[in-house]
N, C-alpha and C positions, 0 to 999 in steps of 0.2 A: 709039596704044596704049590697049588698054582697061583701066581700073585693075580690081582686085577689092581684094575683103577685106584680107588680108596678104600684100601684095605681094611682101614677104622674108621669108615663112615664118611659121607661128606662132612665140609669142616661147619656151613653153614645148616642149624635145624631144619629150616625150610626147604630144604634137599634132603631131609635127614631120615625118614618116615622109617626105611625099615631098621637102622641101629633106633631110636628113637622107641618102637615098638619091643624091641628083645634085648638092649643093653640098655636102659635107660637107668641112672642111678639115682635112686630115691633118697635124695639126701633130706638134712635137716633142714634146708630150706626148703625141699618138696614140701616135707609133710609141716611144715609152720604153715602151706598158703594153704593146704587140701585140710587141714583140723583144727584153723583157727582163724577169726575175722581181724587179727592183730595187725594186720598191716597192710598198709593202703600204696603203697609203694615198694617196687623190687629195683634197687639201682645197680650196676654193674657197669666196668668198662666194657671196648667192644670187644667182642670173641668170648663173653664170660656166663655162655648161656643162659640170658634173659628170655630170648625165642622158645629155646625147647622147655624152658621151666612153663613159657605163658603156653605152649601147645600141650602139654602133660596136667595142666593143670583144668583147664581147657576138655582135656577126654576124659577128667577126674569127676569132671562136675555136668558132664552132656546128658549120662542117660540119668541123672536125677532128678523123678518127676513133680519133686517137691522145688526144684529152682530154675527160676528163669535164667538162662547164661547170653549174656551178649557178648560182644568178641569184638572191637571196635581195631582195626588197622588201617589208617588211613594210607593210600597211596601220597608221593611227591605229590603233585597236582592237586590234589584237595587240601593238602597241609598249606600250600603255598595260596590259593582261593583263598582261605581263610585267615591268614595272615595282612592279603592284600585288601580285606573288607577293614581291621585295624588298621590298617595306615592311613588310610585316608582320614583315620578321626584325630585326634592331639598324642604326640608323643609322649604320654604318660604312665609310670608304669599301673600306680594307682587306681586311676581313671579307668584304666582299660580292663584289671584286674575284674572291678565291680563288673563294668557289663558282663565278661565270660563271667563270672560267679554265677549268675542270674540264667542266665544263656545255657550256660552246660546243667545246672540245676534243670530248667525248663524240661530243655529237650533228654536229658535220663529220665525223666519222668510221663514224656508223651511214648517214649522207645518203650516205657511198661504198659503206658495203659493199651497200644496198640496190643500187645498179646493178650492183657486182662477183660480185654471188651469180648474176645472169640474163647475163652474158658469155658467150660462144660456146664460152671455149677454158678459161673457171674451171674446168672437172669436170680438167685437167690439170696442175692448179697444186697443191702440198702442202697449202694453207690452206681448198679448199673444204668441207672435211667441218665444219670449226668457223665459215667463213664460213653456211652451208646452217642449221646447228646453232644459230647465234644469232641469227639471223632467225627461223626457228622458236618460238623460245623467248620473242623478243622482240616478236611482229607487232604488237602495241596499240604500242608505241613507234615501230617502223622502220615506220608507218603514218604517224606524224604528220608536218606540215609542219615547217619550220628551225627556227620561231618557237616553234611550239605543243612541238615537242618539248623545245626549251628551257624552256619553261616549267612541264614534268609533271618533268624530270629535278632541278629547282630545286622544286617543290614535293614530291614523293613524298620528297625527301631529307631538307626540312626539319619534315615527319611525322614521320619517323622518328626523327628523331635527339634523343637528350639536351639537345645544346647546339648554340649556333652551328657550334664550331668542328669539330663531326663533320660537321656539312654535305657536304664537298669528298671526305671518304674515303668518307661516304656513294653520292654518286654514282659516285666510281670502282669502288668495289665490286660498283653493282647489274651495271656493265656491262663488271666484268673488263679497263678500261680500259688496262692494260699489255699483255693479250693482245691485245686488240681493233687494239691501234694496229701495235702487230708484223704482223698478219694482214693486216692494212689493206697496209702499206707495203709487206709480199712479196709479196701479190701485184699488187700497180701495176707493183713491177717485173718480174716476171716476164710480166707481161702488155704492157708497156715502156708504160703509161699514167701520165698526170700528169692532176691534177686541178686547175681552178679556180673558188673563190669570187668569187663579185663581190656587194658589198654597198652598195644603194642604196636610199634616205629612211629613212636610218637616222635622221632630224631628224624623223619621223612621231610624234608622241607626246612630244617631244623638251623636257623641263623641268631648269634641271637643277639638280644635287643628287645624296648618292652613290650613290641609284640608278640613276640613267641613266649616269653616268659609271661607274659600277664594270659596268654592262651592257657599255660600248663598251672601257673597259680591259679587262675580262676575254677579249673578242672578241681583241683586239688580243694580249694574251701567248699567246690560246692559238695565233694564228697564230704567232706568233713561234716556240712547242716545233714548230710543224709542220715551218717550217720550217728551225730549228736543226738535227732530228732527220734531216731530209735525206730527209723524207717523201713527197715527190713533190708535195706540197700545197701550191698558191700561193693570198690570200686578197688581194685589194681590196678596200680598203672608200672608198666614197666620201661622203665628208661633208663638213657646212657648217663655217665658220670657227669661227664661236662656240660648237659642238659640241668641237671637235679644242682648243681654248682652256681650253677647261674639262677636258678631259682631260691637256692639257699642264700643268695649275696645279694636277692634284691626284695627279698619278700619281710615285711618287719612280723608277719606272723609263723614264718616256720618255724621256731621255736616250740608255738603253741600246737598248730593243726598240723606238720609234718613233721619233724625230725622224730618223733618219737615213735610214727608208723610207718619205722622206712625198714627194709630187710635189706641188707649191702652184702653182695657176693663176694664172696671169700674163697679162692683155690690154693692150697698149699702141694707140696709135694703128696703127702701120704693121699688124699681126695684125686688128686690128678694121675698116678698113679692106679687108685682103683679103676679110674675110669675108663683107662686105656686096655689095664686087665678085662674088665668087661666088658668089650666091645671085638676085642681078641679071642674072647670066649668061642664070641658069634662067628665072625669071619674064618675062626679056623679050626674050627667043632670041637673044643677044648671044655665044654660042661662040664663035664667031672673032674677038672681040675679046681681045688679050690684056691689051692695057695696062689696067690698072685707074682711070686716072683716065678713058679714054676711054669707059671702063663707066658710072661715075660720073657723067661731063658730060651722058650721052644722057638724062639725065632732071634733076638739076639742073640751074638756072641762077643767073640774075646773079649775087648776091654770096654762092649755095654754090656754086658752079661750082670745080672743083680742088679739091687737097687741102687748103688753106684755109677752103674753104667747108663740106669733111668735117670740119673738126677744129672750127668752130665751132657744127656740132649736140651734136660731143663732150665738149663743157662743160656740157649737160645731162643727160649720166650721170654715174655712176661708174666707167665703167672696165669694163662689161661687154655678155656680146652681149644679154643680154633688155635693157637700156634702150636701146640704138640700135635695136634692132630694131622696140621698141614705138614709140619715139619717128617714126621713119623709116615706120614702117606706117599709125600715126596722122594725120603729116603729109599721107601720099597720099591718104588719104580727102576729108582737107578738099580738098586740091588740086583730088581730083575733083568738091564739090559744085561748085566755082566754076569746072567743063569745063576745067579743065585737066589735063594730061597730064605737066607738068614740075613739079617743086619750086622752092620760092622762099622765100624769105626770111619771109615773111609766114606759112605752111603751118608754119612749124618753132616760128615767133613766137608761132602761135594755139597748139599741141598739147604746145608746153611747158610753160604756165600747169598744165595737167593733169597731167602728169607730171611736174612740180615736187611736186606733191601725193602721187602715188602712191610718190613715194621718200623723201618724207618719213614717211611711216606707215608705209613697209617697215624704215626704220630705227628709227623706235619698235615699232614689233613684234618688231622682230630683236632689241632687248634690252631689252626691258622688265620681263623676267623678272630681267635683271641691275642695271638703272635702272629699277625703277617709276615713276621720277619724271623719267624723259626727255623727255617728253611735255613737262612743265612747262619742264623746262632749255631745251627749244628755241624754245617759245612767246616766253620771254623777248626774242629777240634780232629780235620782227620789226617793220620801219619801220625797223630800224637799217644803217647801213654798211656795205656788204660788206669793206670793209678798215680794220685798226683794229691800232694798237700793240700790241703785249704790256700795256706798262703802264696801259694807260687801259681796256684789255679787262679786265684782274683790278679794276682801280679800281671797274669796272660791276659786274663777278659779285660785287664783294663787297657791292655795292649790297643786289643782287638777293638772295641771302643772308639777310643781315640786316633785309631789307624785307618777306620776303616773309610773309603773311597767315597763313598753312598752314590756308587753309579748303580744302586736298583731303587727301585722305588721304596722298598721293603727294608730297606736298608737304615730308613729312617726309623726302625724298635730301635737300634743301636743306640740313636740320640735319644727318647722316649725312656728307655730304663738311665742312661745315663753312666752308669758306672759299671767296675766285675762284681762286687755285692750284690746289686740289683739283677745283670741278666747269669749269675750266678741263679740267685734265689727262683728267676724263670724258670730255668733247666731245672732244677731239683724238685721244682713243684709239676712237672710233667710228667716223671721218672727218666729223664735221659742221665740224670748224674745221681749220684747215691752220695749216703757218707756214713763213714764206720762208726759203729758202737761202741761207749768204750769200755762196756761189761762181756764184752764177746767180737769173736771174728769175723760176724759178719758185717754187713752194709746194709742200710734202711734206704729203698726205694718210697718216693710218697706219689700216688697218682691221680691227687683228692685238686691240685693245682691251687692248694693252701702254700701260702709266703712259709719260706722254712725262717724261723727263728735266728737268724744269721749271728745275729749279738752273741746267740751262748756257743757259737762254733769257735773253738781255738784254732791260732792259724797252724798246729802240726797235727790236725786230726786231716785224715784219709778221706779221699774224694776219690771215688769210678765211675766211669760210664758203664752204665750196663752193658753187662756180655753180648745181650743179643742184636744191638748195635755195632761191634767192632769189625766185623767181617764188612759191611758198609760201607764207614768209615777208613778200612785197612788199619786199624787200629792192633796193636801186638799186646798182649795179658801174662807176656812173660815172667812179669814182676809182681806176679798172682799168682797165690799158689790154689792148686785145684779143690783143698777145703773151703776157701774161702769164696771162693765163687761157687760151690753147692752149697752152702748156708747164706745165700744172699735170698733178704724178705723181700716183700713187699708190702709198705704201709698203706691201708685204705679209709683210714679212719678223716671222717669229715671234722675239718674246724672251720665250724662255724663262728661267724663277728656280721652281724646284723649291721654292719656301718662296713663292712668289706667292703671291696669292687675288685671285678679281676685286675690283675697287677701292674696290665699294659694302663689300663684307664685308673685306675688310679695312680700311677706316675705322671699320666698326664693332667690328671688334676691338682697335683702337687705345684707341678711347672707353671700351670696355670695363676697358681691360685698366690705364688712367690712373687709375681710380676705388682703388684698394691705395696708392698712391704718394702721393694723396693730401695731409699731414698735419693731424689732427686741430685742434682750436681754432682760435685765431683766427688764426694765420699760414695757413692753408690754408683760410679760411672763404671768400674770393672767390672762389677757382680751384673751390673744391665749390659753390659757387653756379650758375657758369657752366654746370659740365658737370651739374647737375639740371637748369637750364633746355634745353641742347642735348638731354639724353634725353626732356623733356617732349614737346618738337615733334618727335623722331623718332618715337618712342611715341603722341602723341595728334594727329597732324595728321587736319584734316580733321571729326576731333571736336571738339577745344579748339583757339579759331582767336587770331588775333591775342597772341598770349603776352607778354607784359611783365616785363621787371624794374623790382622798384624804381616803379612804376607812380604813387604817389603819393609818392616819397623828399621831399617838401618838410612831409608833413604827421602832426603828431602819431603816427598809426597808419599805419607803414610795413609792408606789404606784401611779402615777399620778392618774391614770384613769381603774375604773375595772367592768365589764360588764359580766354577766354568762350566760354561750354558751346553749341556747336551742334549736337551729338547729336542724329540723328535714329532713332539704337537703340541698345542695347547698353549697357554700364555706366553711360556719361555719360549718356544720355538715361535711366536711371531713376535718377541723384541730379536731375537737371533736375525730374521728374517728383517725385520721392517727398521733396525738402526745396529746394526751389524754389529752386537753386542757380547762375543765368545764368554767375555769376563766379564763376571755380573758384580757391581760396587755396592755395597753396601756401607752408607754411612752412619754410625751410630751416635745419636746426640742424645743425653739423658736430660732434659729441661725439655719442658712443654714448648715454647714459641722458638721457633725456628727461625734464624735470622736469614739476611741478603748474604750476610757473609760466610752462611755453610750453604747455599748453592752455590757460590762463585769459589768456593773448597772443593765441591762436586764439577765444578768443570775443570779447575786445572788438574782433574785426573782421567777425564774423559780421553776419548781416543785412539786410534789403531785397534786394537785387541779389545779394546772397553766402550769403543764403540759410541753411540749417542745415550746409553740408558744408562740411570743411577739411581739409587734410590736412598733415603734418608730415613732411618726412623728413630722414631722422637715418643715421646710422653703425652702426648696435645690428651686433650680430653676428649677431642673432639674428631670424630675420623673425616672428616670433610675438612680441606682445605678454606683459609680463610682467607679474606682481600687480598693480604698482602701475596699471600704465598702466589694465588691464582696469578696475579701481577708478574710476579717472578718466575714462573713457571713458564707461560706465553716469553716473556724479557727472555731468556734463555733457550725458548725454542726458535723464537723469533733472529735472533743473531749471533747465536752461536752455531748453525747449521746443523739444525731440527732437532737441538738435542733437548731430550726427556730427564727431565730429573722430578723422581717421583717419590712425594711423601707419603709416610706411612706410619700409623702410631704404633706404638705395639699393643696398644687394646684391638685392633686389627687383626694382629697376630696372633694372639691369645682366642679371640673369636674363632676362629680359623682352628685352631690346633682343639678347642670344644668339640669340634664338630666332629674331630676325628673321632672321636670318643665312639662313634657309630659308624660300621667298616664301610657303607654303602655313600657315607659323603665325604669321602677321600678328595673329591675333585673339588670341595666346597672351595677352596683358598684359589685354587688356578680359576674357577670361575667369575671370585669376586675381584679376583686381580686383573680380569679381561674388563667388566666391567670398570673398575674404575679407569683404567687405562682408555677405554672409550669415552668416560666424562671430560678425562683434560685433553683432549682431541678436538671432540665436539661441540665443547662448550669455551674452556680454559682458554683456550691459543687463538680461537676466535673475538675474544675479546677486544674492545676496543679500548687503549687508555685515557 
């Protein structure tokens, strides 16, 4: 046997055409989308062939001359246009939801009448004089592609209009959307046509936030009127998990219009298994074999030989066809520099170390947008034990927690979950950590990035990181035995909670939302300490590293809170620069009015290493300083040699840690802290008494 390149096909479908054409397996999600209009959604993680289902589905439905097929793939650049025409209107996820409802309605409906107007038998149907008539009227429109027309029909609307909320009547108006859809629907049937969308890399451009989510919600109801209206119009959209996630957590109707039209890909051994037999068939002219392990053996051996030897490459995926496929194509190559022609144990042993690699950075890529600081959580756990109790695994995270440095920016999730319960419950909702069943040997993977149930885990049930992580991490599975890692699942089942938010944001709304509840003075003076320090390190990691309480509490001048300035731009790095501030002071006072005698607390700590800046925060109602303070402020910069001491409420901070809430205003706190830093500059120290 002579090897080549990708002996089972490349790993991605869009390379895929000739396995694709002769090994293609027609599963039972094939034939749900080719014999039945049941579902309006294909979800999958990545590598879990959504591509080849929507191209097979695709040449299933081409030469049927009774259906119009559209194929909508937007490139990055058009995904991102059209995201950037929502930003400019109100961050809302609601608000924006309506216009694309209306919007993607419209324009599925201009994308059919352009074909129904050039029909053979239109000139005989009641509707062609207003079909003929609004093409006419409309060519700059029913010229443009799926994308681009969505995105003139969402801007010319939001030109025109008063307000947001004329938006939606806007667009239906320019395009008579009531008549259109009538026109539309009589004549499909009179012409006895059905139409279908198929919608894939709708994750091209894919951030998310409510405008990519109110992009894919709007899509999604407007199929729903299609097909509620009894339209003739069937719509698939295929997309990634953490896409349809984020649409399930923020849409209060998927309940009703999605979840019940969603088809979720599902690969197990025996499925994964056939596929590789069929694709083996092709590559090495094995047709008249039918048995699949005999497919199998003709090129494994020793200890992959059988479906034992299959299932032990399957501990270096996930559960999908691109990781066996890559793994399996990988392997061959090596096999063939060392002139062999079979696999072996050693071939699987070299090309996993790699591929340990490449699944771990697919996993930090695939939600980093959601855990910036995944990177970090994972780092954490390597040289360590692939199997490890509940209770001595949160014992470590909470280590990790409260140890960590937060000299990255990213560093700041650590503060954000807070505890090892919580960036426990992260990792388990990714699949990097599993936990044992206690009806059987294996381990439940969840990849759905649903909160695990933490309450009903006892702390001596089994916690692992998945196998195909350990080679990465250098992680050792000694203390596993080889059953138990072939019978490891994986969960895909979505839980949905219509009040959800993903995990990172709702921690932070928690933290937020504790700061009211509060109470003032000194019964609430610890609990307001704590959660100043947690928003410091969510807020300043990476800038201000190693944070401390209490840092000197044995000596005369105790310190609430003290954090060292490693700024290399941005605010911190010009109080480093302009009052030579390495240690940043934080003063914590839990009562609104701020006296003369906690800035003159604040200067007998200034100096050397602490340099001219300090900062105070307090309770005020009010984020703007008032007479007195401004007084005080100038009195201290004025004679004490220029030194800065700067209030701050913690409604401030709370503002600030909101905004995180969205990955793109990370900088909001360092800008408004420039800002105010330029008011008591400019305005403050100038003052006259």
């Amino acid at each position: 046997m002579t090897l080549k390149g990708n002996l089972l096909g490349a790993p991605r479908a869009e390379a895929d055409q000739e396995m694709l054409s002769t090994a293609f397996v027609q599963s039972h999600d094939y034939r749900a989308l080719t014999q039945t209009n049941d579902f309006n959604f294909v979800v999958g993680r990545r590598g879990t062939g959504k591509t080849a289902l929507f191209i097979k589905v695709s040449e299933f439905f081409h030469d049927d001359n009774h259906v119009y097929l559209y194929k909508v793939t937007p490139e990055e650049y058009s995904a991102l246009s059209v995201r950037a025409v929502l930003e400019r209107l109100e961050n809302n996820y609601l608000s924006n939801r309506a216009i694309c409802r209306v919007s993607w309605k419209a324009n599925l409906l201009i994308g059919i009448l352009k074909d129904l107007r050039t029909h053979w038998k239109i000139g005989k149907t009641s509707d062609d004089k207003y079909l003929q008539g609004f093409y006419s009227t409309n060519q700059a429109l029913c010229k443009f592609d799926t994308i681009n027309r969505f995105s003139d029909l969402v801007k010319v609307a939001s030109e025109e209009a008063n307000s947001k909320s004329e938006i939606p009547k806007r667009i239906a108006d320019r395009v008579d959307l009531s008549k259109l859809q009538t026109a539309v629907q009589a004549s499909l049937e009179a012409l006895n046509l059905s139409v279908l969308y198929l919608f894939d890399n709708l994750d091209e451009g894919w951030l998310p936030g409510p405008e990519s989510v109110a992009i894919l919600g709007g899509l999604a109801l407007a199929a729903a009127d299609l097909r509620d209206s009894r339209s003739q119009v069937h719509s698939i959209l295929f997309i990634r998990d953490n896409i349809f996630r984020a649409l399930a957590t923020s849409d209060p109707d998927f309940s009703r219009h999605i979840e019940g039209n969603t088809l979720r890909l599902h690969w197990n051994e025996e499925s994964l298994f056939h596929l590789v037999a069929e694709r083996l068939r092709v590559s090495l002219s094995l047709a008249e074999v039918e048995n699949n392990t005999k497919v199998w053996n003709r090129f494994a051996q020793r200890g992959l030989k059988g479906r034992e030897g299959f299932a032990s490459c399957l501990q270096y995926t996930l559960f999908r066809p691109r990781d066996i496929l890559v793994l399996l194509n990988s392997a061959f190559l090596v096999a063939g520099r060392a002139n062999r022609s079979e696999l072996i144990e050693e071939d699987i042993e070299t090309t996993s170390r790699l591929v340990a690699h490449d699944r771990m950075n697919d996993l930090k890529h695939e939600y980093s947008h959601v855990f910036p600081g995944i990177g970090l959580f994972i780092e954490s756990f390597k040289g360590r034990s692939a199997k490890t109790n509940y209770a001595t695994l949160i014992e470590f995270l909470n280590r990790v927690v409260k140890e960590n440095p937060y000299s990255d920016k990213h560093a700041s999730d650590f503060a954000v979950l807070g505890s090892g319960t919580e960036l426990f419950s992260a990792l388990y909702s990714v699949g990097f950590i599993g936990l044992s069943e206690s009806s059987t040997p294996s381990f439940l993977f969840c990849h759905d990035g649903a909160r695990s149930d933490i309450v009903a885990i006892k702390p001596e049930s089994d916690t692992m990181i998945h196998p195909c992580y350990w080679k990465a991490l250098e992680i050792e599975g000694d203390d596993v035995s080889q059953d138990v890692i072939v019978e490891i699942t994986d969960d895909y089942k979505i839980r949905v909670n219509p009040e959800a938010r993903e995990l990172r944001v709702q921690m932070l709304g928690q933290l937020i939302s504790e700061l009211p509840d509060l109470p003032l003075g000194q019964d609430g003076s610890s609990r307001f300490e704590e959660w100043v320090f947690r928003s410091i390190k969510i807020l300043f990691a990476g800038d201000l590293t190693n944070p401390e309480k209490k840092p000197n509490k044995n000596s005369v001048q105790r310190r609430d809170i003290v954090a060292t300035n490693m700024a290399e731009k941005g605010f911190w790095k010009r109080v480093l620069d302009d009052y030579s501030s390495r240690q940043i002071i934080f003063e914590v006072k839990n009562y609104e009015h701020v006296k003369v005698e906690d800035y003159r607390q604040v200067l007998s700590y200034s100096g050397k290493d602490y340099g001219r800046f300090a900062i105070i925060v307090n309770r005020s109602k009010n984020e703007l300083h008032n007479k007195h303070e401004r007084d005080w402020v100038k009195e201290m910069y004025d004679h004490e040699q220029n030194l800065i001491v700067y209030s701050l409420p913690a409604s401030f901070l709370a503002r600030c840690m909101k905004k995180l809430r969205n990955p793109q205003r990370r900088d909001y706190a360092d800008q408004q802290l420039s800002k105010r830093l330029d008011t008591i500059i400019r305005q403050y120290i100038t003052l006259k008494h």
